[in-house]
C-alpha positions as a LaTeX table, in Angstrom:
\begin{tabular}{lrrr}
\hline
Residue & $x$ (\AA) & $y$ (\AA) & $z$ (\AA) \\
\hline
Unk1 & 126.50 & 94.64 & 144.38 \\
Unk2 & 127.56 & 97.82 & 146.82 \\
Unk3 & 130.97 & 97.62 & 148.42 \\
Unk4 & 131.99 & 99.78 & 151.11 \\
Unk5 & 134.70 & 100.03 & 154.01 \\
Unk6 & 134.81 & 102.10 & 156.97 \\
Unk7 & 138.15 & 103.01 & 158.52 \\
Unk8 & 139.15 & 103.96 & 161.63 \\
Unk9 & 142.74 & 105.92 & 161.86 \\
Unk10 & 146.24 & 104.31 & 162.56 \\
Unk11 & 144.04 & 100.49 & 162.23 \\
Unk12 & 145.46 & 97.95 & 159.90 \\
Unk13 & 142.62 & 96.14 & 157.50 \\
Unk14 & 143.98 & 93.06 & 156.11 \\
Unk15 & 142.21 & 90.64 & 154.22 \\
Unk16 & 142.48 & 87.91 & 151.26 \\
Unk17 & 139.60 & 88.81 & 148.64 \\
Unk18 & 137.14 & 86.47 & 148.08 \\
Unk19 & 135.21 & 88.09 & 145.55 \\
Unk20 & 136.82 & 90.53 & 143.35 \\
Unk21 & 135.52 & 93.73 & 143.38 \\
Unk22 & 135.82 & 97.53 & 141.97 \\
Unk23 & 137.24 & 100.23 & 144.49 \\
Unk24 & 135.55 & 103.56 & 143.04 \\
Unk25 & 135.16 & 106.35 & 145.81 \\
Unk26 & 137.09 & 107.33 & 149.13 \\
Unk27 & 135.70 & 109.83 & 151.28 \\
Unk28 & 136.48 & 111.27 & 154.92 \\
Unk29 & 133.75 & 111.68 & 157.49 \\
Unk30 & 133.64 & 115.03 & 158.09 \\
Unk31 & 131.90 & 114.74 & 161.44 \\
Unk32 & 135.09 & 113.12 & 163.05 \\
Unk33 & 137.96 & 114.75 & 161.11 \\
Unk34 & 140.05 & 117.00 & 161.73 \\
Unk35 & 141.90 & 119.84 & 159.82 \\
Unk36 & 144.85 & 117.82 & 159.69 \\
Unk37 & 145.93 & 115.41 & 156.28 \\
Unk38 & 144.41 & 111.96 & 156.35 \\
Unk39 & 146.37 & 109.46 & 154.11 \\
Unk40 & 145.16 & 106.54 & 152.39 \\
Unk41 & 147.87 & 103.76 & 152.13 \\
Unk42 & 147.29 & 100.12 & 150.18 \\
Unk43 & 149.46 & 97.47 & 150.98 \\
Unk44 & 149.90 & 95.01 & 148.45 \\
Unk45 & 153.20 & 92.56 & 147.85 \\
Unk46 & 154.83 & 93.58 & 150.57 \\
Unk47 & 155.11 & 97.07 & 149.69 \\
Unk48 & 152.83 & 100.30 & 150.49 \\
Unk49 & 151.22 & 102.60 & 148.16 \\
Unk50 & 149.12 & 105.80 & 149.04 \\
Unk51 & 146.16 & 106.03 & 147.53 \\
Unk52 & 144.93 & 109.46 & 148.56 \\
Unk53 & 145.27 & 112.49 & 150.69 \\
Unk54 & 142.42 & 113.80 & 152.44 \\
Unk55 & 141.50 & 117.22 & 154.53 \\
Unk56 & 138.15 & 118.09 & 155.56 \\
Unk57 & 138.21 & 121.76 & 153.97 \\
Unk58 & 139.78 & 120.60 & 150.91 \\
Unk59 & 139.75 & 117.41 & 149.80 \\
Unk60 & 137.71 & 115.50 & 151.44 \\
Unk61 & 136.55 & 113.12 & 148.68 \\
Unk62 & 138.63 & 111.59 & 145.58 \\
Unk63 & 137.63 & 109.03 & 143.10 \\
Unk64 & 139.28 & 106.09 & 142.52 \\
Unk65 & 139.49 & 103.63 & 139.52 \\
Unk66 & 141.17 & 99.98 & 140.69 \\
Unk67 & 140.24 & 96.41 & 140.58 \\
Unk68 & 140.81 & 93.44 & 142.85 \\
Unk69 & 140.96 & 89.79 & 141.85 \\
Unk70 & 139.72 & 86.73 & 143.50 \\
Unk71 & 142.67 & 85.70 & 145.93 \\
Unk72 & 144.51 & 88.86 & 145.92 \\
Unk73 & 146.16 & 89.69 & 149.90 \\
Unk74 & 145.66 & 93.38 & 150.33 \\
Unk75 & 145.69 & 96.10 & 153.58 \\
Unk76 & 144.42 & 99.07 & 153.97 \\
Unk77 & 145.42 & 101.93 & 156.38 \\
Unk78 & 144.90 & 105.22 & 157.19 \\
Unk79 & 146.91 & 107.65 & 158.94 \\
Unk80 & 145.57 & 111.11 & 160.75 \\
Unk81 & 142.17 & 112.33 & 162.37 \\
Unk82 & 139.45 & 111.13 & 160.62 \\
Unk83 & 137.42 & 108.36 & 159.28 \\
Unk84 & 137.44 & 107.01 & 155.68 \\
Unk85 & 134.45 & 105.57 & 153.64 \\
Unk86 & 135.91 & 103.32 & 150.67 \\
Unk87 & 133.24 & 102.85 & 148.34 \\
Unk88 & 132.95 & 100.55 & 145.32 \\
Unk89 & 131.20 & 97.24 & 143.68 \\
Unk90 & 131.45 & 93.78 & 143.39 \\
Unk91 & 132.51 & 92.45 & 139.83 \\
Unk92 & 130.02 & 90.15 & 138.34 \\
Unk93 & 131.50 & 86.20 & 138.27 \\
Unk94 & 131.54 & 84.53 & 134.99 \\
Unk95 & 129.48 & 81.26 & 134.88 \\
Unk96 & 131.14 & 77.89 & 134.57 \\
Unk97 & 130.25 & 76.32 & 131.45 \\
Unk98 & 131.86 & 73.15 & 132.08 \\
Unk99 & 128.96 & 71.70 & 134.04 \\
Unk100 & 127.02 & 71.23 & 130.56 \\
Unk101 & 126.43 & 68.17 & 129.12 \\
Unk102 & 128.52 & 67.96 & 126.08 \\
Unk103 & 125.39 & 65.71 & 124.31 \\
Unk104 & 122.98 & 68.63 & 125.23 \\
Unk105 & 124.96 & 71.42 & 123.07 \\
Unk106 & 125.49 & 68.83 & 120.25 \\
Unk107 & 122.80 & 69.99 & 117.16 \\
Unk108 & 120.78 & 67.29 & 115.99 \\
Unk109 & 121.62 & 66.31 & 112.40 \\
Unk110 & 119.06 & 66.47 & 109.57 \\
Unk111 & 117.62 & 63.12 & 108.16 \\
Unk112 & 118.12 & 63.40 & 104.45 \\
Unk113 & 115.03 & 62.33 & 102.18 \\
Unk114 & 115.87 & 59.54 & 99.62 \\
Unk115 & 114.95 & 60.59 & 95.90 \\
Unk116 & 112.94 & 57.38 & 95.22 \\
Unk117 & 110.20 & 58.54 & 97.99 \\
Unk118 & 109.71 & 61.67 & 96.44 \\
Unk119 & 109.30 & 60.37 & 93.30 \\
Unk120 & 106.49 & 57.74 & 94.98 \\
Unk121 & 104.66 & 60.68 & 96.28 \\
Unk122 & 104.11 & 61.69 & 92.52 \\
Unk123 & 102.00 & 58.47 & 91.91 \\
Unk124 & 99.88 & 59.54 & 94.64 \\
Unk125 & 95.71 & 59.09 & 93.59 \\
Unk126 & 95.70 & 62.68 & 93.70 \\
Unk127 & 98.59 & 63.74 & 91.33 \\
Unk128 & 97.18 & 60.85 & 89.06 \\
Unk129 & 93.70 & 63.17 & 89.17 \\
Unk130 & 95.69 & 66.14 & 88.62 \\
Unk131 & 97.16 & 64.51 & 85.68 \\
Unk132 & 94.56 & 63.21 & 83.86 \\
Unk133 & 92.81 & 66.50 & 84.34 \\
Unk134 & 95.35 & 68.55 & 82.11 \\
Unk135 & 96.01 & 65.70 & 79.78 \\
Unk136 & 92.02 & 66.17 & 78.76 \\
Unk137 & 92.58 & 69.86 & 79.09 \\
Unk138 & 95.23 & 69.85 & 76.59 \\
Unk139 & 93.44 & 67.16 & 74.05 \\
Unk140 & 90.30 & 69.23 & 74.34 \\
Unk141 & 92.29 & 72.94 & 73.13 \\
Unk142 & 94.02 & 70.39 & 70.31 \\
Unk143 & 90.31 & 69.81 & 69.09 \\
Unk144 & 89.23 & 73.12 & 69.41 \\
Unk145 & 92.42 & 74.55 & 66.97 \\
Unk146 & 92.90 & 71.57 & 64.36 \\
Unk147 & 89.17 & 71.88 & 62.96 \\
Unk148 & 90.62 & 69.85 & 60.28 \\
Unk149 & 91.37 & 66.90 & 62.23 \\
Unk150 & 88.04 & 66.41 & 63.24 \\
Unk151 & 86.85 & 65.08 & 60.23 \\
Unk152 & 89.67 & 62.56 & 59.74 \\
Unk153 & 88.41 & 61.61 & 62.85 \\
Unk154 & 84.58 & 60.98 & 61.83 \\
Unk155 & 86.32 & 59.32 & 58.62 \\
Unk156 & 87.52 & 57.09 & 60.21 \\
Unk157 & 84.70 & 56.44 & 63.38 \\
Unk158 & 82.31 & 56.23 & 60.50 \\
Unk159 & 84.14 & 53.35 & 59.12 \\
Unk160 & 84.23 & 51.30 & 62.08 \\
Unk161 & 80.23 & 51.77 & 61.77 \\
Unk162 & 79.80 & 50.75 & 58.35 \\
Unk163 & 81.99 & 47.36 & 59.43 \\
Unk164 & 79.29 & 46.83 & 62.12 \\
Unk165 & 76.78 & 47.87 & 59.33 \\
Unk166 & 77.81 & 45.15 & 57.44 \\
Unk167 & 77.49 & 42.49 & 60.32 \\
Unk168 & 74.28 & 43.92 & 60.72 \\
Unk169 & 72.95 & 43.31 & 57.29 \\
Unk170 & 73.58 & 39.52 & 57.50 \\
Unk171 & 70.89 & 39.65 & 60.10 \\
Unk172 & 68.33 & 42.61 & 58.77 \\
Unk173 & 68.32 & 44.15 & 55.63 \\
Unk174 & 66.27 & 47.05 & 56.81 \\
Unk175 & 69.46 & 49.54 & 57.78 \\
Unk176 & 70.53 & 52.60 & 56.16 \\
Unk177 & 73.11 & 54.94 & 55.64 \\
Unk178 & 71.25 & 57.60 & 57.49 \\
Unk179 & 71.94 & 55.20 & 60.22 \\
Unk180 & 75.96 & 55.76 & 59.73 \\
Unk181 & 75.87 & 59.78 & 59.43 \\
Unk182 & 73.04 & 59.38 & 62.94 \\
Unk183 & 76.13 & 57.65 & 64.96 \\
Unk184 & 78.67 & 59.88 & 63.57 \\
Unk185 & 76.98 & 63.33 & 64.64 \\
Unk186 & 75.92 & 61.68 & 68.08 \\
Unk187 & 79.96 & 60.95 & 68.19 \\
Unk188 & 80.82 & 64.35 & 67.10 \\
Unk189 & 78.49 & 66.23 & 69.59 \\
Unk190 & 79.35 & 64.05 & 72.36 \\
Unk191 & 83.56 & 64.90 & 71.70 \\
Unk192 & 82.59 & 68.49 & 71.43 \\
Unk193 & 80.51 & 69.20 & 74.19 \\
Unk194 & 83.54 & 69.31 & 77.13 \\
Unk195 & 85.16 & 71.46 & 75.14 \\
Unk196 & 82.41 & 74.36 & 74.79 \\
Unk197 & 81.65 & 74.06 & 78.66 \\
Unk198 & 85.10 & 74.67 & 79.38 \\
Unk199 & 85.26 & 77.69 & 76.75 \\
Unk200 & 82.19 & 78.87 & 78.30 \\
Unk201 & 83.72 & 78.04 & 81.75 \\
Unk202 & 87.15 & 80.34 & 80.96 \\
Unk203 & 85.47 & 83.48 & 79.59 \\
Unk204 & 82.59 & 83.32 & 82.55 \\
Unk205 & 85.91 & 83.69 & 84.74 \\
Unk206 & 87.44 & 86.74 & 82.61 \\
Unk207 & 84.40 & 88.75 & 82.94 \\
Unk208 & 84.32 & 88.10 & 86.74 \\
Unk209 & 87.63 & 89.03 & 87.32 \\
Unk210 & 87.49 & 92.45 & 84.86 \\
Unk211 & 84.31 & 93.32 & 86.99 \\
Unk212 & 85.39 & 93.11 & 90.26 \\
Unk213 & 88.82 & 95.43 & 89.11 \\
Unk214 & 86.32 & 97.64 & 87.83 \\
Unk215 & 84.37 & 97.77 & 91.32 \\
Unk216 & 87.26 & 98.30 & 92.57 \\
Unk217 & 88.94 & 100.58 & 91.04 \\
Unk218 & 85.29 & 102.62 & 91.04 \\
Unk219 & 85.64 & 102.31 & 95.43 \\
Unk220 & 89.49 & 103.85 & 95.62 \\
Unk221 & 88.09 & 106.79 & 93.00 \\
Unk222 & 85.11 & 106.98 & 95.15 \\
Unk223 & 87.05 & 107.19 & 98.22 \\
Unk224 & 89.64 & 109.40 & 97.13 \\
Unk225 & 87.20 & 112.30 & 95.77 \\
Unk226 & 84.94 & 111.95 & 99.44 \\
Unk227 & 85.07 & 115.55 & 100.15 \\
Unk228 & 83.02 & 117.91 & 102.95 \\
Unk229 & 82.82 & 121.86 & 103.10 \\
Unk230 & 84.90 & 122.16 & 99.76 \\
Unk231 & 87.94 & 120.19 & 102.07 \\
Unk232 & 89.55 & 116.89 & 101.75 \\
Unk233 & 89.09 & 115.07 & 105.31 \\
Unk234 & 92.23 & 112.94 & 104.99 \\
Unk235 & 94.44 & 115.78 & 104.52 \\
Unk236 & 92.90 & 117.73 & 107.35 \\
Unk237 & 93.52 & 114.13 & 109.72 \\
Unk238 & 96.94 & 114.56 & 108.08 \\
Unk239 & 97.68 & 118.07 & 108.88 \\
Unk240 & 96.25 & 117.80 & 112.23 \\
Unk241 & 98.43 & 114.89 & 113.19 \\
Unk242 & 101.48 & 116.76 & 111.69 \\
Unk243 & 100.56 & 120.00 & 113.95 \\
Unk244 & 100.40 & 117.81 & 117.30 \\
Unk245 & 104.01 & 116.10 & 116.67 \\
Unk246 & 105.56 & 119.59 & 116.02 \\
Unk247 & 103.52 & 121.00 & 119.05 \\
Unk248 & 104.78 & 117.55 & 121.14 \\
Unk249 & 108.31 & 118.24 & 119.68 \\
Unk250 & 108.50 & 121.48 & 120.44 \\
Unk251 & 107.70 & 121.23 & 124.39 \\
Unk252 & 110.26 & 118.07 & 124.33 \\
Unk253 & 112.83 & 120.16 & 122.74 \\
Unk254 & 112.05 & 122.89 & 125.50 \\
Unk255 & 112.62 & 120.14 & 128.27 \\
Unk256 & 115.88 & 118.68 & 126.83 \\
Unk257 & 117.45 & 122.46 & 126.26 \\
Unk258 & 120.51 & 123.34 & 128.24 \\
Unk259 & 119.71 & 125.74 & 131.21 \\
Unk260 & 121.97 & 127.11 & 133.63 \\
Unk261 & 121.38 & 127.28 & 137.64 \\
Unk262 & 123.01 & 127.83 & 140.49 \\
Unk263 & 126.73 & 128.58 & 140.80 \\
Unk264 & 126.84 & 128.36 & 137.21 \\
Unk265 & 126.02 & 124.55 & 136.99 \\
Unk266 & 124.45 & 123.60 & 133.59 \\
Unk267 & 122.37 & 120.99 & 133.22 \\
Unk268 & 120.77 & 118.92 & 129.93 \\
Unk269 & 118.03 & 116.24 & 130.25 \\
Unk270 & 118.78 & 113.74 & 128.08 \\
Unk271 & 115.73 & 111.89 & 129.66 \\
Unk272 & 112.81 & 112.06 & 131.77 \\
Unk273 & 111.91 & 110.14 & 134.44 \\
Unk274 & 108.97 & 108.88 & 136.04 \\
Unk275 & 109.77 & 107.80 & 139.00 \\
Unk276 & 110.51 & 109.50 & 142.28 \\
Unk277 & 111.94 & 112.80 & 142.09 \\
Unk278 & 115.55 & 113.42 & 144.00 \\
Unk279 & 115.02 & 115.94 & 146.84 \\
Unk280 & 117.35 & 117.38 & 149.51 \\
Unk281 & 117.84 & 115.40 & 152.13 \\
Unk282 & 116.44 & 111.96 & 150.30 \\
Unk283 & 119.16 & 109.15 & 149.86 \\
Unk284 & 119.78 & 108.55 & 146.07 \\
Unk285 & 122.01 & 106.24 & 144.25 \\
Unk286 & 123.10 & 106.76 & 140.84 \\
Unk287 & 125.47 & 105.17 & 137.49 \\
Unk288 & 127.66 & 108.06 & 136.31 \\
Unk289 & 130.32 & 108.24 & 133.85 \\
Unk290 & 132.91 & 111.67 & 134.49 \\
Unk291 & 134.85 & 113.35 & 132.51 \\
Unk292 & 137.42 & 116.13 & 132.15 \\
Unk293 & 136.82 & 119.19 & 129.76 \\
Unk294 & 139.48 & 117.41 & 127.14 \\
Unk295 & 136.62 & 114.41 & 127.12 \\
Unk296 & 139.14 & 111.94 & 129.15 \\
Unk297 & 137.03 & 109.70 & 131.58 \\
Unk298 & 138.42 & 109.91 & 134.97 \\
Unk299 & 135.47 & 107.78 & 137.22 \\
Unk300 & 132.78 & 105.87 & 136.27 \\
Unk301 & 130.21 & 103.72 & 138.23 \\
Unk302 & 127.61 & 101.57 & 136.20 \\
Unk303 & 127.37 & 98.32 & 137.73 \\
Unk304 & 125.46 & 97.25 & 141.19 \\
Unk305 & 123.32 & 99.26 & 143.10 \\
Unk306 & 124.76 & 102.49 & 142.00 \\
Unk307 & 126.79 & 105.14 & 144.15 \\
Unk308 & 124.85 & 106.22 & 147.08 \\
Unk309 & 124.66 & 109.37 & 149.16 \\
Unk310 & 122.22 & 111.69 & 150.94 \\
Unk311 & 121.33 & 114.75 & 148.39 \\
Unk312 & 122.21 & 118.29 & 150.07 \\
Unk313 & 124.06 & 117.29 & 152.78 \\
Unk314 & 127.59 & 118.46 & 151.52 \\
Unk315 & 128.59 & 114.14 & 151.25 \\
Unk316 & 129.29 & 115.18 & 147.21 \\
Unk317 & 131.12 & 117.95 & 145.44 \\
Unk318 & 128.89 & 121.11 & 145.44 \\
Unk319 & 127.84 & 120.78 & 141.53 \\
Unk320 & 126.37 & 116.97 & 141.82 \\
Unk321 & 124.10 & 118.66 & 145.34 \\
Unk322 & 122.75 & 121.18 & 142.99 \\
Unk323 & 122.25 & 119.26 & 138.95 \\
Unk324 & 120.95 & 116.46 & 140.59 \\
Unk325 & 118.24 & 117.41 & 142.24 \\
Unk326 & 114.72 & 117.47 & 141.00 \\
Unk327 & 115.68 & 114.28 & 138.50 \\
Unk328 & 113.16 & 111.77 & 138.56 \\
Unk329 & 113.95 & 107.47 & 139.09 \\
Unk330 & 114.73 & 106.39 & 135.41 \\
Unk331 & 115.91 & 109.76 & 133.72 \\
Unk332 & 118.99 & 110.49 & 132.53 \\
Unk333 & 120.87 & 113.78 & 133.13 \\
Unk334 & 124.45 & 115.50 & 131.76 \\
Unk335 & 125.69 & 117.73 & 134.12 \\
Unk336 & 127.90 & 120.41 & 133.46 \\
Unk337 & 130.07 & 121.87 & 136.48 \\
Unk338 & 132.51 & 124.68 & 136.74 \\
Unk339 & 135.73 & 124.59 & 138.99 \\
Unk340 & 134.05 & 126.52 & 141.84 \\
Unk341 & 131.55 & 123.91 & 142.26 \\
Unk342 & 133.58 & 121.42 & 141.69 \\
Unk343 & 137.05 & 120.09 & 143.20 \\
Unk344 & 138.34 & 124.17 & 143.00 \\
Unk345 & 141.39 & 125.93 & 142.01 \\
Unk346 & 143.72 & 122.99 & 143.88 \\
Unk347 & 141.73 & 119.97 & 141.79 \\
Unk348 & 142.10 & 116.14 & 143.11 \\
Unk349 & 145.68 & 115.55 & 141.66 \\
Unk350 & 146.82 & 113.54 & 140.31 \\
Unk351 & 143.50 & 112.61 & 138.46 \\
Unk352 & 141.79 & 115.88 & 138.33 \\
Unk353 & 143.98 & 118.86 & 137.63 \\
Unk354 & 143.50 & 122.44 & 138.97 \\
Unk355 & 140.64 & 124.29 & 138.06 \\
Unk356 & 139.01 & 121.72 & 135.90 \\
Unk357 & 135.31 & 121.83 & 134.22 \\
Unk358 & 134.17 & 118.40 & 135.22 \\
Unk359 & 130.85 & 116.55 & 132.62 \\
Unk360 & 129.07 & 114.11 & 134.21 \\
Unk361 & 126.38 & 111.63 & 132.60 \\
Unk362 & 124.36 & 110.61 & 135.60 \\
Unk363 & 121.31 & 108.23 & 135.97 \\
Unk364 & 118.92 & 108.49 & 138.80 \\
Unk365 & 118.50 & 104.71 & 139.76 \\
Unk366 & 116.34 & 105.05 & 143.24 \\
Unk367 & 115.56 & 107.40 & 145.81 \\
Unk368 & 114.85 & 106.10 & 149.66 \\
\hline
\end{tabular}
């Protein structure tokens, strides 16, 4: 959140902070100074340090960069004709964690499985299905490859026949071995039939499957070789996608160039808004990040509401009235600004030194 302070000269402002908080800006009214020095004095454990010294000409604004803890006893004074704006923002509070319940972070534990019930899950009616299927799979591809074995087989079915034959023939007289060979081809057929179904079954499969590749691979040719007017239409789609990014690039590209306007102030979108745009006279607030030429960050503000200040009414440095405006709510802008537009041939000292280039990354967060 926004912190700010307004001074009155020769007044003593003592208090014990509550919440700590970020002191970023310091800035003399203009409207009730004079040409004389304004200093900015801190008192804090028993002794005084200056802050700042402000003129209305001059220096009439200098960035600061300090933090305040909870509990800390400060003062602040000012001395001279003038009043003084300290800006800055409240530092976010960490949350207390010790108000969780120490059972509610615990992870619950994974039951473990015994072996034995996956092992009952095997002897399930459906794995016994499953079973027996294969097993008669497997004996009926043993019958099909061991010809041979088939007739040991009828040897020996054909015996158990001629024992019942036997039995028979104390009761009738009448049977014959035509009888015998009768059972044993029934016996045979009725082995062999399964098998040939499932033969037949297998290669019915096969030739689906090979036919629908074919299809298949007949549709992608088919597809492929669709042509109109002697031209392939998925390479013109293709092209004329490609030709619409480069156009789209190129006019981004032309936006995002560096371009150069007034008092030598360059400017570089790094990206566009869509919300308001920042006019003269509006009130804006922004995050910024500055820096000297050497890349050495000197102020920053990028928590809160932002820094706020009326655009074009001489309340910032000369370069921030003139790259700022016509940004829109969202974008993102880096702003380049000579010494004349800046803090000048005398600088802020100690922070800014004479006749320094000053980069700022600023982001438009509102405009009012």
């Amino acid at each position: 959140m926004f912190w700010g302070l307004i001074m009155e000269p020769n007044k003593r402002y003592t208090q014990t902070v509550e919440t700590g908080f970020h002191l970023s800006m310091a800035s003399l009214d203009a409207s009730t100074a004079s040409n004389s020095l304004v200093q900015v004095m801190l008192c804090y454990d028993h002794r005084n340090y200056l802050l700042c010294t402000l003129k209305r000409d001059s220096i009439w604004q200098v960035p600061l960069d300090l933090n305040f803890q909870e509990g800390t006893k400060i003062s602040f004074t000012c001395n001279g004709e003038g009043h003084v704006h300290l800006t800055g923002y409240l530092m976010p509070v960490d949350e207390d964690l010790d108000d969780f319940d120490e059972e509610e972070m615990e992870e619950e534990i994974p039951e473990l499985v015994e072996i034995g019930k996956k092992r009952k899950s095997d002897n399930s009616p459906k794995n016994k299905n499953e079973k027996k299927a294969k097993k008669s799979v497997i004996e009926d591809e043993g019958d099909i490859e061991s010809g041979d074995s088939d007739d040991d087989n009828n040897g020996t079915i054909g015996s158990e026949d001629s024992d019942d034959d036997h039995d028979d023939d104390d009761d009738d007289d009448n049977d014959d071995d035509d009888g015998e060979k009768d059972d044993n081809e029934s016996d045979e057929d009725g082995e062999e039939e399964p098998v040939s179904v499932s033969v037949q079954q297998s290669k019915k499969q096969k030739q689906k499957e090979s036919q629908q590749n074919h299809s298949q691979q007949n549709q992608s040719k088919k597809e492929k070789n669709k042509i109109v007017n002697g031209k392939d239409l998925k390479n013109e789609k293709e092209q004329g996608k490609q030709k619409k990014n480069k156009n789209d690039s190129k006019i981004e590209q032309q936006h995002l160039k560096k371009r150069k306007i007034e008092g030598g102030v360059q400017v570089e979108d790094l990206k566009q808004g869509g919300g308001a745009p920042a006019k003269p006279g509006k009130f804006v607030s922004v995050y910024y990040i500055g820096r000297l030429k050497n890349g050495k960050k000197f102020d920053q503000t990028t928590q809160g509401e932002g820094f706020k200040f009326r655009l074009g009414k001489g309340e910032v440095i000369k370069g921030w009235d003139v790259g700022i405006t016509g940004m829109k709510v969202g974008g993102k802008r880096k702003i380049i600004i000579p010494p004349n537009m800046g803090y000048g041939a005398k600088g802020s000292p100690p922070i800014i030194p004479p006749n320094s280039e000053l980069t700022f990354e600023v982001e438009l967060k509102a405009v009012n």
